[in-house]
LUMBARO-640419 format. One line per 3 residues: number of its first residue (from 1); their letters; for each residue x, y negated, z of N, C-alpha, C. Coordinates in nm, 3 decimals, padded with zeros to 5 digits, always signed. Each point is the difference from the previous one (the first is absolute). Layout:
// residues N
NUM = A = X/Y/Z/X/Y/Z/X/Y/Z; ... .
//
This chain:
// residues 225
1 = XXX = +04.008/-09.933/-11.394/-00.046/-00.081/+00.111/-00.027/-00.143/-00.048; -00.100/-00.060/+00.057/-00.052/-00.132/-00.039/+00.085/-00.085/+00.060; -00.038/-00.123/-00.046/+00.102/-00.185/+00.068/-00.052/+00.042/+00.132 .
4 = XXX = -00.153/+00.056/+00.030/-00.021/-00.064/+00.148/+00.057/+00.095/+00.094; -00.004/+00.116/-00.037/+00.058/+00.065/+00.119/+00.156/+00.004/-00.016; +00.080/-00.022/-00.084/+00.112/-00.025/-00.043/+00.076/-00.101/+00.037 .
7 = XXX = -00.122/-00.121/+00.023/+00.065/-00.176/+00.075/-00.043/+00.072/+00.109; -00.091/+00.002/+00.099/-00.019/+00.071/+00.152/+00.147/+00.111/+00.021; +00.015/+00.094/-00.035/+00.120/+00.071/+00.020/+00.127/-00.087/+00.038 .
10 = XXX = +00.029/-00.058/-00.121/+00.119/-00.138/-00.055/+00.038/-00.108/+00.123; -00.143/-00.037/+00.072/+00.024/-00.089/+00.092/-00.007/+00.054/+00.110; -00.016/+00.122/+00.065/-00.023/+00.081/+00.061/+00.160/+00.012/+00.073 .
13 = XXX = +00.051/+00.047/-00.119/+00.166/+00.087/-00.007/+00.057/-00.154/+00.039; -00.016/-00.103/-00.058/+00.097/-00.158/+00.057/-00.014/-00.030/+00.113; -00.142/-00.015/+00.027/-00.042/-00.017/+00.148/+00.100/+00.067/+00.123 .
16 = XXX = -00.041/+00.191/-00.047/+00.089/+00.038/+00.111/+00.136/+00.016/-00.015; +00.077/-00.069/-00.053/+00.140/-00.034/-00.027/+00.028/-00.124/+00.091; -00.120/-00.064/-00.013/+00.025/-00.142/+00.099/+00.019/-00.021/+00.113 .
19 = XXX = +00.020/-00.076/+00.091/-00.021/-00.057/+00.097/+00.025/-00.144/+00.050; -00.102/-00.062/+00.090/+00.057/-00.128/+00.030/-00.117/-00.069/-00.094; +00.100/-00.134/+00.004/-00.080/-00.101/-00.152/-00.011/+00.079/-00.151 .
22 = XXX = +00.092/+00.011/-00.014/-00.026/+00.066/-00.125/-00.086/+00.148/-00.021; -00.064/+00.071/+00.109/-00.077/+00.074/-00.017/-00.121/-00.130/-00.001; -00.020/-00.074/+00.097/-00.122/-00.092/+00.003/+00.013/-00.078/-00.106 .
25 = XXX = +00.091/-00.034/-00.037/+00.016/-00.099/-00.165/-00.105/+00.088/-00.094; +00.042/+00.121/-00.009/-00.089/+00.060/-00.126/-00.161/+00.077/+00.019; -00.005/+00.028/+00.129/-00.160/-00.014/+00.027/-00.042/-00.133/-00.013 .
28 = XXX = +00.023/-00.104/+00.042/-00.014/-00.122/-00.026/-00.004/-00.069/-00.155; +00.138/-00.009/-00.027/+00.013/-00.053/-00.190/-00.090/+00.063/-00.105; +00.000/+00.120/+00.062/-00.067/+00.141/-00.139/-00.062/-00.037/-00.055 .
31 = XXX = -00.096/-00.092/-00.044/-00.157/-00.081/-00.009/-00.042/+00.049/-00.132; -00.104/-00.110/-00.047/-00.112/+00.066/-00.165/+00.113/+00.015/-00.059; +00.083/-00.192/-00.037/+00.076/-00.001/-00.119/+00.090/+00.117/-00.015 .
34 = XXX = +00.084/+00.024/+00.094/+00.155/+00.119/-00.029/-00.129/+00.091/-00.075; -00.109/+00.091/+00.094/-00.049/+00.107/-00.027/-00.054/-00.050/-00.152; -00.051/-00.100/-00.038/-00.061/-00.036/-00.156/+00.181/+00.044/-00.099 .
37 = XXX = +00.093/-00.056/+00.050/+00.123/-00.022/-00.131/+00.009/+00.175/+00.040; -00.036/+00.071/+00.066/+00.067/+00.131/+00.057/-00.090/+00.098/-00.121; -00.103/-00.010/+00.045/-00.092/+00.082/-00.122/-00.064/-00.060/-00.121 .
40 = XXX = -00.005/-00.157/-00.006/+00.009/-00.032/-00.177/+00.086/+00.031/-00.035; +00.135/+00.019/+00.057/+00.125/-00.085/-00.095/+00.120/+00.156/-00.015; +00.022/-00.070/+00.164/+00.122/+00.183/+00.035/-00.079/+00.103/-00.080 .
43 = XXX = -00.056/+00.052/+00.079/-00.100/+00.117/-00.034/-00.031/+00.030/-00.106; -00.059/-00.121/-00.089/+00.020/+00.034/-00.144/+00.056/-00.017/-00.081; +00.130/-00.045/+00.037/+00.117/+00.043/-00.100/+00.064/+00.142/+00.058 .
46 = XXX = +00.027/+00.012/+00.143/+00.126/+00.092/+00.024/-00.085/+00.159/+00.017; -00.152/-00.008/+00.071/-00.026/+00.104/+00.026/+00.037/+00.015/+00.131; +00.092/-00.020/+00.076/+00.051/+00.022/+00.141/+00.061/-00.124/+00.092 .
49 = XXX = -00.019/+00.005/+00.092/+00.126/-00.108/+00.098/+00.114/+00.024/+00.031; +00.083/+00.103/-00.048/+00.124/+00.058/+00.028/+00.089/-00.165/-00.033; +00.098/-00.049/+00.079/+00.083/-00.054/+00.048/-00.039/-00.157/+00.008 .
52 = XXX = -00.163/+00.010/+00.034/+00.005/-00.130/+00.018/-00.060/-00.019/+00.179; +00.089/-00.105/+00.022/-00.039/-00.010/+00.157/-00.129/-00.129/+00.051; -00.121/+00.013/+00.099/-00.039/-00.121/-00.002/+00.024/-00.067/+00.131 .
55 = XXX = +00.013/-00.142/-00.025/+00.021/-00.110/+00.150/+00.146/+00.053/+00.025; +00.086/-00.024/-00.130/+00.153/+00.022/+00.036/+00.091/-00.099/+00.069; +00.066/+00.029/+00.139/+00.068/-00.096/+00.042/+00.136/-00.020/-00.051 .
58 = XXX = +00.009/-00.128/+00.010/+00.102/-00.102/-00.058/+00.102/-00.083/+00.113; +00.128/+00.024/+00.001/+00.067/-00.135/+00.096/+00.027/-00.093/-00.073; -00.078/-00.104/+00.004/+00.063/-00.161/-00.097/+00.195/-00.012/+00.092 .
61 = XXX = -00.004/-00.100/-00.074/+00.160/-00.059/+00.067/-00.029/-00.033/+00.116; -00.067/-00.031/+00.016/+00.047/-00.070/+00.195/-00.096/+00.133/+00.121; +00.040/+00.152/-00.094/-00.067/+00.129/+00.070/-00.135/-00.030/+00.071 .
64 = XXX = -00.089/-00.068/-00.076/-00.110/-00.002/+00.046/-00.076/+00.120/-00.095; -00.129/+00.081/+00.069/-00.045/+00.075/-00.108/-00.148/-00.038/+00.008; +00.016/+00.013/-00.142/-00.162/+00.002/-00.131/-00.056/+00.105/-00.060 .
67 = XXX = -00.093/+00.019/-00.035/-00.034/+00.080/-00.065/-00.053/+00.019/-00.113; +00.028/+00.073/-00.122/-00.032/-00.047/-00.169/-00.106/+00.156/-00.008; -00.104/-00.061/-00.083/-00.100/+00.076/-00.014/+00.037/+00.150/-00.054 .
70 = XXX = +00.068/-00.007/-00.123/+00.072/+00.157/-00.015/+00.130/-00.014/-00.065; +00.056/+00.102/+00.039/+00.157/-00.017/-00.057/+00.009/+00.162/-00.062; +00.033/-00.024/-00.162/+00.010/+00.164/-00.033/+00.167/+00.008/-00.073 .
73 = XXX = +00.024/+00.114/+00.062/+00.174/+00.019/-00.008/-00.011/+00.155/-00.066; -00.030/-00.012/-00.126/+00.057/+00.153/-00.059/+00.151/-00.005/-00.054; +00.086/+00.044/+00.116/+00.128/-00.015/-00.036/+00.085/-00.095/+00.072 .
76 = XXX = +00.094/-00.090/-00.084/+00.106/-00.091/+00.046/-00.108/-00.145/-00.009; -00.093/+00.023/-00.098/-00.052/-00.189/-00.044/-00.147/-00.007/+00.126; -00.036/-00.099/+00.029/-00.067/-00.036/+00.094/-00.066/-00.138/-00.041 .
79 = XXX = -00.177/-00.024/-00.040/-00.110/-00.046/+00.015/-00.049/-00.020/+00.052; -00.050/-00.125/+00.056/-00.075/-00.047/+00.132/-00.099/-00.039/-00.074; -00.152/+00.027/-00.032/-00.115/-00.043/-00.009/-00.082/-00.048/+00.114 .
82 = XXX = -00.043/-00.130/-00.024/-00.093/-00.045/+00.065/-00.146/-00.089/-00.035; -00.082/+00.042/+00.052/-00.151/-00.030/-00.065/-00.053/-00.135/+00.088; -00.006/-00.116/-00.068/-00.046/-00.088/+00.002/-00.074/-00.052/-00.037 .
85 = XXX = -00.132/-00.041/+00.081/-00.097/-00.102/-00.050/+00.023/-00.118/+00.035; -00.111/-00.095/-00.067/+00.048/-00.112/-00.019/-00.004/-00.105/+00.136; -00.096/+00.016/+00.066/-00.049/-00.051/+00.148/+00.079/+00.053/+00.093 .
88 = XXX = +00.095/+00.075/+00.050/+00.055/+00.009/+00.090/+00.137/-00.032/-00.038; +00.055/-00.021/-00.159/+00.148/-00.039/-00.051/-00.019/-00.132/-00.042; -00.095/-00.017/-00.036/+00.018/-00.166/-00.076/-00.055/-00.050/+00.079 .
91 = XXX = -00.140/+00.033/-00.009/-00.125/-00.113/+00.045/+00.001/-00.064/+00.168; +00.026/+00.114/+00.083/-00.045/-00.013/+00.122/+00.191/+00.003/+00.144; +00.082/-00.064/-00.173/+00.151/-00.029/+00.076/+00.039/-00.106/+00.010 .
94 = XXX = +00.113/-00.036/+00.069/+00.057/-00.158/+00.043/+00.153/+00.026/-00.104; +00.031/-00.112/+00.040/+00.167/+00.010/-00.101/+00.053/+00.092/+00.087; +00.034/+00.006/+00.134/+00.066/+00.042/+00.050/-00.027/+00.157/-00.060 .
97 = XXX = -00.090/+00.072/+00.059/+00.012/+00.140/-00.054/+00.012/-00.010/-00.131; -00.075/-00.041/-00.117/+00.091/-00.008/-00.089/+00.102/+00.018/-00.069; +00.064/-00.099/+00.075/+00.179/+00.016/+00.025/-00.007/+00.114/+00.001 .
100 = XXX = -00.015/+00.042/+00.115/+00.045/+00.142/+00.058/-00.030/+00.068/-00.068; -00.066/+00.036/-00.048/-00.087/+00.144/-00.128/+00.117/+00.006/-00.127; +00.038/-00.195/-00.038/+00.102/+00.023/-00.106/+00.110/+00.049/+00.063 .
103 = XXX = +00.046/-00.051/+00.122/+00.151/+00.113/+00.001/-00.026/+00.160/+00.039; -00.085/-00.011/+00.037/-00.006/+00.153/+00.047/+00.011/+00.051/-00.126; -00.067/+00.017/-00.114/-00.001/+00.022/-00.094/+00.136/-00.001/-00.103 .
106 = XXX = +00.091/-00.105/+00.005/+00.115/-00.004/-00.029/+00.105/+00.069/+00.114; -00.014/+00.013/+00.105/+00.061/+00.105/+00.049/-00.005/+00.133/-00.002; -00.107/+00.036/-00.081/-00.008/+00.138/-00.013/+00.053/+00.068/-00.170 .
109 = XXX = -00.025/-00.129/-00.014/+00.127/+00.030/-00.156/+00.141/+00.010/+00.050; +00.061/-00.095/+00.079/+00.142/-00.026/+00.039/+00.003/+00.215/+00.069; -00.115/-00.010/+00.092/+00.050/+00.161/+00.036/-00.020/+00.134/-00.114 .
112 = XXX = -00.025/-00.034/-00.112/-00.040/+00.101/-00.079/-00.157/+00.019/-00.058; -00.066/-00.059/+00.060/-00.142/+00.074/-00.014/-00.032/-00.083/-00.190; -00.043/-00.001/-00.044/-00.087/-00.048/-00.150/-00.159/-00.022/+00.071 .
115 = XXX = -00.026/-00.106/+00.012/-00.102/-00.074/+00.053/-00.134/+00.029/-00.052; -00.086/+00.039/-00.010/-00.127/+00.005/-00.090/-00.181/-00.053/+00.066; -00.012/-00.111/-00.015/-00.107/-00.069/+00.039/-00.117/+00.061/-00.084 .
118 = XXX = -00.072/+00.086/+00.105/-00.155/+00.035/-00.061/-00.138/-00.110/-00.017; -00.043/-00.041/-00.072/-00.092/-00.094/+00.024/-00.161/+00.083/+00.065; -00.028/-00.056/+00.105/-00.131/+00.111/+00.039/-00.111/-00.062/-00.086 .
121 = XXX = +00.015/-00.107/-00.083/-00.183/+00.003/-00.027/+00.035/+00.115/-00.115; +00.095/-00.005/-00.041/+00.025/+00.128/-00.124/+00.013/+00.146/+00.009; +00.002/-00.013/+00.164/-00.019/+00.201/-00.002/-00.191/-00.046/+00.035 .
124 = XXX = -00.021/-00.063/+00.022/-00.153/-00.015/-00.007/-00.092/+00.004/-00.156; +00.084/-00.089/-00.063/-00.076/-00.033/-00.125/+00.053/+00.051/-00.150; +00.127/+00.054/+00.053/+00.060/+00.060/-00.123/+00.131/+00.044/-00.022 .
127 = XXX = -00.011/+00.122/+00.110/+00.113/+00.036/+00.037/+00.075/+00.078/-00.110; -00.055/+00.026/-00.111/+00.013/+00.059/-00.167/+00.171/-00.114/+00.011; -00.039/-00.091/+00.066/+00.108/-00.109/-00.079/+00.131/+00.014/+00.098 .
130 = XXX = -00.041/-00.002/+00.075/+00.120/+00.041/+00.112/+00.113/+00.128/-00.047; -00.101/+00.103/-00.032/+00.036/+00.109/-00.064/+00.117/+00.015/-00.114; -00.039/-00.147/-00.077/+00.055/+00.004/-00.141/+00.089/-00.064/+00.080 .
133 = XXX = +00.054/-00.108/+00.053/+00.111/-00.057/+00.009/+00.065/+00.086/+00.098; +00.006/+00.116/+00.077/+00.046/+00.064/+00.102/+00.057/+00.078/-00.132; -00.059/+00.069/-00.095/+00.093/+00.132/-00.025/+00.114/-00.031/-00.069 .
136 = XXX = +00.014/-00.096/-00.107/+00.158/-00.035/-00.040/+00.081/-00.072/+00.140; -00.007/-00.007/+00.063/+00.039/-00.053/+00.102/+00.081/+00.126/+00.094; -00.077/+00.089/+00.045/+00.028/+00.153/+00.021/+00.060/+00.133/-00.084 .
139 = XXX = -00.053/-00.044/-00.118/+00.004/+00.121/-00.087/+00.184/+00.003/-00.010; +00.033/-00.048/-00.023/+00.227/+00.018/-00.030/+00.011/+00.073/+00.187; -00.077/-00.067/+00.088/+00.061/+00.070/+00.130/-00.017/+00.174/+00.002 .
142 = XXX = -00.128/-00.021/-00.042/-00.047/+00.166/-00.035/+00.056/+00.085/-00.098; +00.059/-00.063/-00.091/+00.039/+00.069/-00.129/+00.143/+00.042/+00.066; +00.106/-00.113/+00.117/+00.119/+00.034/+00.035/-00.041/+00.134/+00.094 .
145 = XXX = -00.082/-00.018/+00.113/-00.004/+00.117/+00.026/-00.041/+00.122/-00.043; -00.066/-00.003/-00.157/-00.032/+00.170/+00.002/+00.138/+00.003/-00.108; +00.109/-00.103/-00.027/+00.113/+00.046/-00.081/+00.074/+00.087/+00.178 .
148 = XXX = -00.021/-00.059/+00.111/+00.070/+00.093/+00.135/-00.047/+00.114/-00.013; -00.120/+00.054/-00.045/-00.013/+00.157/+00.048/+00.007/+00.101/-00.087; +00.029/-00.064/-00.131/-00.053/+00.092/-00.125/+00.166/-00.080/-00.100 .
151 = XXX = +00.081/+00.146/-00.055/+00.134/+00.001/-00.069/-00.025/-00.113/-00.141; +00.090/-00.086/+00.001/-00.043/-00.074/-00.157/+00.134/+00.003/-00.023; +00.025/+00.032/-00.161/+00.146/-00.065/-00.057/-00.003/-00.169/+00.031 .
154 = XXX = +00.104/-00.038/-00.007/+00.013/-00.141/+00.004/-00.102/-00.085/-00.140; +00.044/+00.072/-00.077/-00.087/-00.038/-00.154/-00.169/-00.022/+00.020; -00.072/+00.105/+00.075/-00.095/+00.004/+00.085/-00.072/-00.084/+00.059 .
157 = XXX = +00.100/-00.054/+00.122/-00.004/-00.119/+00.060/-00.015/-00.114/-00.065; +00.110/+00.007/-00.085/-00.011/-00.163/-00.047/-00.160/-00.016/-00.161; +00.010/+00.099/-00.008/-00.172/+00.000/-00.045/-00.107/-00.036/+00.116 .
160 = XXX = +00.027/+00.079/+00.107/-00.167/-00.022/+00.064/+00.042/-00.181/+00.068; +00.149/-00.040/+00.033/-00.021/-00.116/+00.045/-00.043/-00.106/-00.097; +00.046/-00.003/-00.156/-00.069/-00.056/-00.130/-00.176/-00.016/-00.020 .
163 = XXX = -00.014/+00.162/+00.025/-00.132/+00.016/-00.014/-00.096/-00.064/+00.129; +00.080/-00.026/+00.100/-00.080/-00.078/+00.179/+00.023/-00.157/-00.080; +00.063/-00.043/-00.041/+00.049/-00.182/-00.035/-00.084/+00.014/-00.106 .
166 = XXX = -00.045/+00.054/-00.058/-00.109/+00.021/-00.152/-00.114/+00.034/-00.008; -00.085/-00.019/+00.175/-00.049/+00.029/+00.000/-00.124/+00.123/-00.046; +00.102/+00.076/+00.015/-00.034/+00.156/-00.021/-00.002/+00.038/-00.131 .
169 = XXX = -00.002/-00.068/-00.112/+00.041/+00.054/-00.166/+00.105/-00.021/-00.027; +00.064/+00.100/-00.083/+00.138/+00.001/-00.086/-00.045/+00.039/-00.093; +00.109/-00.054/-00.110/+00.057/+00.115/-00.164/+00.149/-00.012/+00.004 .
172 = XXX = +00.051/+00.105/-00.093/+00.103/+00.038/-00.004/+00.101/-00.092/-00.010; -00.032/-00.123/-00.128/+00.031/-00.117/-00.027/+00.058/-00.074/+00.128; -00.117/-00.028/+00.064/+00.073/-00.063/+00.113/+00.094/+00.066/+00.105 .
175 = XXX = -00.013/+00.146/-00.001/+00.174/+00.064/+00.056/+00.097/-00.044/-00.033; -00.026/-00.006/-00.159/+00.119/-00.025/-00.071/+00.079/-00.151/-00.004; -00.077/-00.062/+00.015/-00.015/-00.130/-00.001/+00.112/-00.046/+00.170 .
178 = XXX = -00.076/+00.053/+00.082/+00.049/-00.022/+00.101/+00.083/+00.066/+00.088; -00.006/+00.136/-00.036/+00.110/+00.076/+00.062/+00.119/+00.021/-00.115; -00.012/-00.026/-00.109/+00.089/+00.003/-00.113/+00.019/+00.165/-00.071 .
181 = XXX = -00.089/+00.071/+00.011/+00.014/+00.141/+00.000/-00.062/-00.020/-00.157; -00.009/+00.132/-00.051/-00.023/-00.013/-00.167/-00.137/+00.093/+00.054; -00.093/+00.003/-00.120/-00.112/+00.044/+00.019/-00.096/+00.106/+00.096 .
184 = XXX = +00.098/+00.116/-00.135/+00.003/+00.177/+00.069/+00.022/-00.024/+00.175; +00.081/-00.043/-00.003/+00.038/+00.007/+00.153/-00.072/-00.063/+00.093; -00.073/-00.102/-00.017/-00.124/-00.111/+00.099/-00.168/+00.154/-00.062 .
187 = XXX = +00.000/+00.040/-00.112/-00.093/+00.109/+00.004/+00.032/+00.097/+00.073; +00.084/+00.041/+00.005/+00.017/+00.150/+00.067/-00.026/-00.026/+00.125; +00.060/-00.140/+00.072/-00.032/-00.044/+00.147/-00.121/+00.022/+00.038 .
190 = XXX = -00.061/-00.093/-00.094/-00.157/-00.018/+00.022/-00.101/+00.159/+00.025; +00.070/+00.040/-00.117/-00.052/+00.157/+00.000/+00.006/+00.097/+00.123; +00.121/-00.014/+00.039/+00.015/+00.035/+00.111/-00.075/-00.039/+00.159 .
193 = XXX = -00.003/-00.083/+00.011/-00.103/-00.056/+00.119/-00.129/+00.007/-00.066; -00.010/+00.031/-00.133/-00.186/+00.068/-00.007/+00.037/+00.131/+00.064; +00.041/+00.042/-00.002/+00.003/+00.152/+00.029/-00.009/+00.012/+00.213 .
196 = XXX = +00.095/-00.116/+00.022/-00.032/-00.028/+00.122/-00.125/-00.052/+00.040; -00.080/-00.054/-00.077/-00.133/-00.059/+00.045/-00.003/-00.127/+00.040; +00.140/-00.064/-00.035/-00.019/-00.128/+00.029/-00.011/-00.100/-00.133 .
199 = XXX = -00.014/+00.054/-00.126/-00.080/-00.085/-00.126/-00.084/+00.059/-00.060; -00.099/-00.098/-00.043/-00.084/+00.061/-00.118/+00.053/-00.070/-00.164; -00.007/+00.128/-00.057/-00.046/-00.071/-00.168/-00.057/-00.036/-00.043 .
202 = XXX = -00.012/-00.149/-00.060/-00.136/-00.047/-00.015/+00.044/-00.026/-00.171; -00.119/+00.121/-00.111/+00.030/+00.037/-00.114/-00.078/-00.105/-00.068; +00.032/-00.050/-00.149/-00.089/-00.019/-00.088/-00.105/+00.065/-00.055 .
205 = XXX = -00.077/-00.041/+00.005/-00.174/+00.097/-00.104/+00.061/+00.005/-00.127; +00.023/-00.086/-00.078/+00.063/+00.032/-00.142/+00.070/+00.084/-00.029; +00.111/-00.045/+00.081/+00.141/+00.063/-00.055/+00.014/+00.123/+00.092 .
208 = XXX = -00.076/+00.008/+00.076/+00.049/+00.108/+00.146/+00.173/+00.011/+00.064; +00.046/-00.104/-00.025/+00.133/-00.048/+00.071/-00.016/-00.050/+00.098; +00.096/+00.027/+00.062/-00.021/-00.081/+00.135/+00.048/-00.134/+00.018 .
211 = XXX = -00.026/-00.139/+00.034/+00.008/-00.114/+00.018/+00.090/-00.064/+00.081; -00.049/+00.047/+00.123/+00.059/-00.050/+00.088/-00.044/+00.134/+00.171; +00.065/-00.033/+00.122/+00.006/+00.113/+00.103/-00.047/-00.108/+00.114 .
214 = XXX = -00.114/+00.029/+00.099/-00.024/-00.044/+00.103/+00.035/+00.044/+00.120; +00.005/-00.051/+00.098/+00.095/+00.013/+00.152/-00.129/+00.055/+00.008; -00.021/+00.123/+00.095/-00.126/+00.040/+00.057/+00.034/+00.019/+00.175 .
217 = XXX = +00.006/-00.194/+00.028/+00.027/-00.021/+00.104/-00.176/+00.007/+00.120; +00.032/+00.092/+00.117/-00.127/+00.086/+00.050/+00.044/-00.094/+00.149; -00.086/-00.057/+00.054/+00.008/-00.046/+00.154/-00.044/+00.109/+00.084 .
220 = XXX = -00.050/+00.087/-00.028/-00.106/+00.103/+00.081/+00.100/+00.164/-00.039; +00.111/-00.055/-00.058/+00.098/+00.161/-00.029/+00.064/-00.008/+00.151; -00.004/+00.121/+00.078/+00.073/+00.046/+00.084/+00.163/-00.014/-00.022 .
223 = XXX = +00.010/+00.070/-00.125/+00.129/-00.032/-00.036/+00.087/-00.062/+00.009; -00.042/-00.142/-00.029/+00.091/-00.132/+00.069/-00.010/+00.003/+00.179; -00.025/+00.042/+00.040/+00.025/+00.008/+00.111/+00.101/+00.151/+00.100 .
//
């Protein structure tokens, strides 16, 4: 199934969950930008919208409610993205809201959320870039959940969390180095999650040895989910 009938479905299913303001919040909020970060950005990293919500309501401290463009919760951790251009956040504000935009924003750290400001001229002009700074950013959340559905020795683990901070390459060396394990034993690991499908060997032409093992971290694997 395609983004378009896939976002139509998506907002479809929120809608009739709603009622009140917050059903009218998101016929209302839904607009180009969300739908631009939804199919440059979501879409082509994850493949799906599974656990992300849009026009999510919020109680600030003094139980007033707002609404943040999307909030995606796979699991216990929770992301509030919001897509901003420059004329309705900078250009066309007073101090006062302002203000307000900065605490709102710091209150949603104090409640948990990890804040993430989309810039809209960049899902316009080069949303390639958005892309790149979103996936190390995501990728350790994704890597914790497909360690939830799928058995790892502990040894396992503490490889693929090495290999997420290392941006997706290891060698054995650095097992050793950092988990304090002696060689054989950071290989056999490695070896082992090839077999799971979660490294590749990446061999020498010369020597036909292998070098070093890449995370074959997938946004679009079902699996992590």
């Amino acid at each position: 199934m395609g983004f378009a009938e896939e976002h139509r479905k998506w907002v479809e299913e929120h809608i009739s969950r709603r009622t009140g303001e917050r059903r009218g919040r998101l016929k209302r909020g839904h607009g180009h930008g969300e739908r631009m970060f939804l199919e440059k950005v979501w879409w082509a990293m994850m493949g799906h919208l599974n656990d992300l919500h849009p026009e999510y309501e919020v109680l600030d401290w003094r139980s007033r409610l707002y609404f943040v463009d999307f909030v995606w919760k796979p699991g216990q951790v929770k992301f509030a993205f919001e897509v901003k251009g420059y004329g309705p956040h900078v250009q066309n504000t007073d101090r006062t809201r302002y203000r307000q935009e900065l605490n709102r924003e710091t209150y949603l750290q104090i409640a948990g959320y990890r804040v993430v400001a989309i810039p809209y001229d960049d899902l316009e002009v080069s949303p390639e870039l958005t892309i790149t700074l979103l996936r190390p950013l995501l990728m350790p959340y994704l890597a914790l959940r497909l360690e939830e559905k799928e058995e790892f020795s502990r040894l396992e683990r503490d490889i693929l969390r090495i290999a997420v901070r290392s941006n997706g390459c290891i060698r054995p060396v650095d097992l050793v180095k950092v988990l304090g394990i002696d060689k054989r034993t950071a290989i056999k690991g490695l070896s082992l999650l090839c077999n799971k499908g979660k490294f590749s060997p990446i061999v020498l032409e010369k020597s036909g040895r292998v070098c070093r093992y890449e995370y074959k971290h997938s946004f679009k694997d079902d699996q992590l989910w």
